[in-house]
SELO-890937 format. One record per residue (C-alpha): residue in three letters; x, y, z. Coordinates in steps of 0.02 Angstrom, whole numbers. Layout:
<nodes>
{residu->ALA	u->X	v->Y	w->Z} .
...
</nodes>
This chain:
<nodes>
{residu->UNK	u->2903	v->896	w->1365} .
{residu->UNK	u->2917	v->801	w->1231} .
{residu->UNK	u->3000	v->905	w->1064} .
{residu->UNK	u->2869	v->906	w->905} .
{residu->UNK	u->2931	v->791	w->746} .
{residu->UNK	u->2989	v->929	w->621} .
{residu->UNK	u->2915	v->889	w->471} .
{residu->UNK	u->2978	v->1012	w->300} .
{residu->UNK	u->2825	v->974	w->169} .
{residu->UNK	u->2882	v->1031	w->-28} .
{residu->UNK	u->2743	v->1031	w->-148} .
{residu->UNK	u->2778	v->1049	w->-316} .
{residu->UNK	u->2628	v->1043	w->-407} .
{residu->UNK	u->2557	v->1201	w->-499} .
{residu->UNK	u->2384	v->1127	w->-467} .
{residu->UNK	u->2412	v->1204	w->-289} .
{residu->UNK	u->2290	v->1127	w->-151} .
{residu->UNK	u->2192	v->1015	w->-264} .
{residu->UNK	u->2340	v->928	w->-339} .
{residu->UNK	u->2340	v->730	w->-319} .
{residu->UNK	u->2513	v->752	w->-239} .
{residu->UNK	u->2463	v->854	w->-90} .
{residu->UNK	u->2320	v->756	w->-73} .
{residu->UNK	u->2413	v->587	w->-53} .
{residu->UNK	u->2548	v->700	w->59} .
{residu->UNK	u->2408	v->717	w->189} .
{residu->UNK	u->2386	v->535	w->204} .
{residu->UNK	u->2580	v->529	w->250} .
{residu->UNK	u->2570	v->656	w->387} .
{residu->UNK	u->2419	v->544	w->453} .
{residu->UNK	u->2514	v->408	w->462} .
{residu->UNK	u->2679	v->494	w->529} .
{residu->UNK	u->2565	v->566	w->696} .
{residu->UNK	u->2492	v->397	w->711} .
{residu->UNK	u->2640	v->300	w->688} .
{residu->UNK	u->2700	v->426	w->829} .
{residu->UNK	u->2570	v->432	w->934} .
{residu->UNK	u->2579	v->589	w->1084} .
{residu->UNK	u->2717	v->657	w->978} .
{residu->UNK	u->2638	v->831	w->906} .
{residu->UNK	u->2690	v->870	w->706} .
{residu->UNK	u->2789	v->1034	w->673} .
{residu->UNK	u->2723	v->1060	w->506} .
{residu->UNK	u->2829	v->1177	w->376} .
{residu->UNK	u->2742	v->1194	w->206} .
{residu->UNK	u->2848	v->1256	w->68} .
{residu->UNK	u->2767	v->1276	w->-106} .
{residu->UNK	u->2924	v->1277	w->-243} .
{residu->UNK	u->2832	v->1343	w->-391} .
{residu->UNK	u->2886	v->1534	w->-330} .
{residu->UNK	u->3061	v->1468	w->-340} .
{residu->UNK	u->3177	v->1552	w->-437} .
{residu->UNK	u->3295	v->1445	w->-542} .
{residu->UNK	u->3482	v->1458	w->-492} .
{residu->UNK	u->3583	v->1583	w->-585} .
{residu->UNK	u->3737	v->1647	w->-665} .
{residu->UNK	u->3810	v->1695	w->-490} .
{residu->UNK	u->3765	v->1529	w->-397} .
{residu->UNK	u->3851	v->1428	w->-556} .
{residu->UNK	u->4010	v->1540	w->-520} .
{residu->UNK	u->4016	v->1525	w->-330} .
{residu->UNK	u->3998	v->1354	w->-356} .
{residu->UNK	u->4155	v->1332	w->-483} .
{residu->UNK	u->4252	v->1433	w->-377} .
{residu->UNK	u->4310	v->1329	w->-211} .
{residu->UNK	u->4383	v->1514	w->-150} .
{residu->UNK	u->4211	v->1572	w->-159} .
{residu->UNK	u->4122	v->1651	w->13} .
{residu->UNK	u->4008	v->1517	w->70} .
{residu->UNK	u->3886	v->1644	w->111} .
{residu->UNK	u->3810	v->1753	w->-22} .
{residu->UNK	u->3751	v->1926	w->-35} .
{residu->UNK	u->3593	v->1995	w->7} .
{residu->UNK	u->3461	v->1917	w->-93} .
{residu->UNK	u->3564	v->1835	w->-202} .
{residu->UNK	u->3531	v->1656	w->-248} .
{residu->UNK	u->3678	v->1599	w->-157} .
{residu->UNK	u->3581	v->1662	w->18} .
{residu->UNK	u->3439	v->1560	w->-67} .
{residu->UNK	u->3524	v->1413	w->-72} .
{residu->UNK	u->3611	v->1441	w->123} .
{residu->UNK	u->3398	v->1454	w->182} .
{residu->UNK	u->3344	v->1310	w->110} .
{residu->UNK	u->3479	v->1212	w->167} .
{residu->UNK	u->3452	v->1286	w->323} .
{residu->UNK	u->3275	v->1248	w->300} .
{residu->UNK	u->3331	v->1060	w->261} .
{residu->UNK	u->3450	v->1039	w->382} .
{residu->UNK	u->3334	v->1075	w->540} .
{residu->UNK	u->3204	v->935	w->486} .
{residu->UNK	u->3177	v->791	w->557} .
{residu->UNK	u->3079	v->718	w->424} .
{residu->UNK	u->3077	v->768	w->232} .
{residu->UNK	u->2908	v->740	w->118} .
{residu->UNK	u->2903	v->781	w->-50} .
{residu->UNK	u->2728	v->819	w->-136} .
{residu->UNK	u->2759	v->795	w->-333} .
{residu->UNK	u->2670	v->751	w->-489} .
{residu->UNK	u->2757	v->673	w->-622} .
{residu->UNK	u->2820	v->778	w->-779} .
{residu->UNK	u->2859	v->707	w->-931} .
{residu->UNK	u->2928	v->551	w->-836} .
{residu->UNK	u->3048	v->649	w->-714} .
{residu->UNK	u->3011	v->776	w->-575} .
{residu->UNK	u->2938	v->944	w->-613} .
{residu->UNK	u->3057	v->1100	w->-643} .
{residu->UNK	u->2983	v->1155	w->-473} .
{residu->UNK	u->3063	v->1017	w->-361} .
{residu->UNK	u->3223	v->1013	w->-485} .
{residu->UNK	u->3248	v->1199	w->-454} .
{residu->UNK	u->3245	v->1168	w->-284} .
{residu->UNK	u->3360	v->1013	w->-293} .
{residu->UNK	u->3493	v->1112	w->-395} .
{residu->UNK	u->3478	v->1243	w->-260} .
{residu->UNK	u->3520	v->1112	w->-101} .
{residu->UNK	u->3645	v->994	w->-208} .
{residu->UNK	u->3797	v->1105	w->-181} .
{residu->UNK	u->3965	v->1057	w->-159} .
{residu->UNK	u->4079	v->1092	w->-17} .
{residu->UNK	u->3905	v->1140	w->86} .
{residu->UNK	u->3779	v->973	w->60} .
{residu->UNK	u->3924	v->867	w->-13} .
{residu->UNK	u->4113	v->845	w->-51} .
{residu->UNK	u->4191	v->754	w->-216} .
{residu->UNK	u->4315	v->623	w->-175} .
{residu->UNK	u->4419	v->531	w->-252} .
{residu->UNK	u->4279	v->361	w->-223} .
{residu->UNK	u->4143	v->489	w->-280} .
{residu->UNK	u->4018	v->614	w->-194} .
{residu->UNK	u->4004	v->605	w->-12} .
{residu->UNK	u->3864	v->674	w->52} .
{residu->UNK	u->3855	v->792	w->217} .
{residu->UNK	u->3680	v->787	w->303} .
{residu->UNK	u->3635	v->689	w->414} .
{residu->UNK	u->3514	v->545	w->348} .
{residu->UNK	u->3320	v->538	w->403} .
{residu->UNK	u->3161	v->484	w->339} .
{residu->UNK	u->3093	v->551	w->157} .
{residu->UNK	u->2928	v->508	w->104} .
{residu->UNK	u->2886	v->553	w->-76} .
{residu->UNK	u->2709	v->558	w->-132} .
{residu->UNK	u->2686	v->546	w->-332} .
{residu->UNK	u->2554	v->570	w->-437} .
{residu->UNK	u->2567	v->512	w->-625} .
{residu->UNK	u->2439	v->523	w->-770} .
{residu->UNK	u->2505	v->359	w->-829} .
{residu->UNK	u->2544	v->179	w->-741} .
{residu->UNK	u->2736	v->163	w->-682} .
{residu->UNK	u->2731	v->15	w->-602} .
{residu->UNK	u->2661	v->-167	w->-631} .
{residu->UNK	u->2660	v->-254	w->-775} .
{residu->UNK	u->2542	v->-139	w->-866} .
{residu->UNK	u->2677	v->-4	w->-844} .
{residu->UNK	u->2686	v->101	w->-1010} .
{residu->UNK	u->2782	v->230	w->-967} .
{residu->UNK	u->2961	v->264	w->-898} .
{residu->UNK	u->3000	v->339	w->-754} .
{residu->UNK	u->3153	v->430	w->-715} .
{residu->UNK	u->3071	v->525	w->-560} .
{residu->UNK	u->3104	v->380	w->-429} .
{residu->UNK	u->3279	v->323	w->-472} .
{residu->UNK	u->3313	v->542	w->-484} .
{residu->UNK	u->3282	v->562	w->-304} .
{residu->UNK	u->3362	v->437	w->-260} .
{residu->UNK	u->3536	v->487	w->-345} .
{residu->UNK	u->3505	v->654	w->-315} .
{residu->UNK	u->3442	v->669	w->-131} .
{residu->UNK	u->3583	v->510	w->-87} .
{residu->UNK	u->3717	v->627	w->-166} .
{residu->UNK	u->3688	v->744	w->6} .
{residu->UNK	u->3665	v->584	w->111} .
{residu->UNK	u->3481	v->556	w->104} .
{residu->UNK	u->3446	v->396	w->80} .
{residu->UNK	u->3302	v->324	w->184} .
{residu->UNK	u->3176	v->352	w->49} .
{residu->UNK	u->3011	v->282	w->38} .
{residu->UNK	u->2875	v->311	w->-129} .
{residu->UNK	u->2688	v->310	w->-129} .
{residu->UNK	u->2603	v->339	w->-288} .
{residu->UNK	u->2431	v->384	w->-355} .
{residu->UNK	u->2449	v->307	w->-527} .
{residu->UNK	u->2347	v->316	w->-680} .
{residu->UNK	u->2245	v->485	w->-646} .
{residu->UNK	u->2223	v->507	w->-821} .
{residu->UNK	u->2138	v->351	w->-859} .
{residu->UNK	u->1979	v->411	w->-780} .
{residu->UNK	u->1883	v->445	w->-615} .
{residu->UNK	u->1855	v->267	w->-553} .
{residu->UNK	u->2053	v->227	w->-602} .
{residu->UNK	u->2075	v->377	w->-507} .
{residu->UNK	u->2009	v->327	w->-364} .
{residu->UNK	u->2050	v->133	w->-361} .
{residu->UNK	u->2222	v->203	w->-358} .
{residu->UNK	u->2182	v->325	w->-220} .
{residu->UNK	u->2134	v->179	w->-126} .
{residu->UNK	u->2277	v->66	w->-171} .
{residu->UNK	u->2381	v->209	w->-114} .
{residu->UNK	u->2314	v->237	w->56} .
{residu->UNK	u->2313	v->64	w->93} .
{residu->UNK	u->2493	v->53	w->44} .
{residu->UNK	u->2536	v->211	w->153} .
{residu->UNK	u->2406	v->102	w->277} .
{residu->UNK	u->2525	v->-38	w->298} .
{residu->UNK	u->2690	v->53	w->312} .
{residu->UNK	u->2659	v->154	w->443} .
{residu->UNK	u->2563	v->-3	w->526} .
{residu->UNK	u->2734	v->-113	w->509} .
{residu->UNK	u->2860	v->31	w->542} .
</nodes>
């Protein structure tokens, strides 16, 4: 029998189920069961915003390379060990996000401080940060209320180039972004990017 692709979905929107994000997320899981054909889908949802940030004891641990790798009952520490855990046992990572104030949302960055942890998801060298997972597929579906890319691009964006550093730092780096762009420019912007979007999901999954 063949085993399902394990796929860990994080959505990060507070908009919930009618966020952009999730919306365009569903158009990647189509593509990942057709791009993989008999192979069943092992979804995992995870929805950050009920994340708590990390705390006083995790930024101790953390400074302390004597520290217990595993933390106390319910402390953010044991957190951090589940949703590496959590991490570590997918075969696939996709990331449902909207774009805040040209960065991620403090949803996803929560979780992010939670699973970049040294000595457990990545060593310092002397050459820099190595980083300890094993490498797979991420697929990152962004919405933004302004245009990022293009030449009528008006607004940065420190949200791709973010993931990139920060997911690479734990050896993640087979990325790939689609984005719903322009959302707040109106309904049919809205949904001439939906379209441009699915199309470009369209064509990876077609070539891959």
């Amino acid at each position: 029998m063949t085993t399902p692709l394990r796929v860990l979905r994080l959505a990060s929107s507070p908009r919930g189920a009618d966020s952009e994000s999730l919306r365009l997320s569903q158009r990647v899981l189509d593509g990942l069961a057709a791009q993989h054909g008999g192979r069943a889908l092992e979804l995992q949802d995870v929805d950050l915003n009920d994340l708590p940030h990390v705390d006083t004891a995790y930024a101790v641990a953390l400074a302390t390379p004597t520290a217990s790798a595993q933390g106390e009952p319910g402390s953010t520490l044991q957190r951090s060990d589940a949703l590496i855990r959590q991490l570590d046992e997918a075969d696939v990572l996709l990331i449902a996000t909207p774009m805040h104030n040209y960065t991620v949302p403090s949803a996803l960055k929560s979780w992010v401080d939670h699973v970049v942890r040294v000595r457990v998801t990545f060593n310092g060298t002397p050459q820099g940060k190595v980083g300890l997972l094993r490498d797979r597929p991420v697929y990152v579906a962004v919405s933004s209320g302004g245009l990022i890319s293009g030449e009528q691009a008006r607004q940065p964006d420190f949200l791709r180039p973010y993931l990139q550093a920060a997911l690479g730092t734990v050896g993640l780096h087979d990325l790939h972004f689609f984005c719903v762009e322009g959302t707040a420019r109106g309904e049919q912007a809205t949904a001439d990017a939906r379209l441009a979007a699915e199309a470009a999901i369209s064509a990876f999954f077609s070539a891959a």
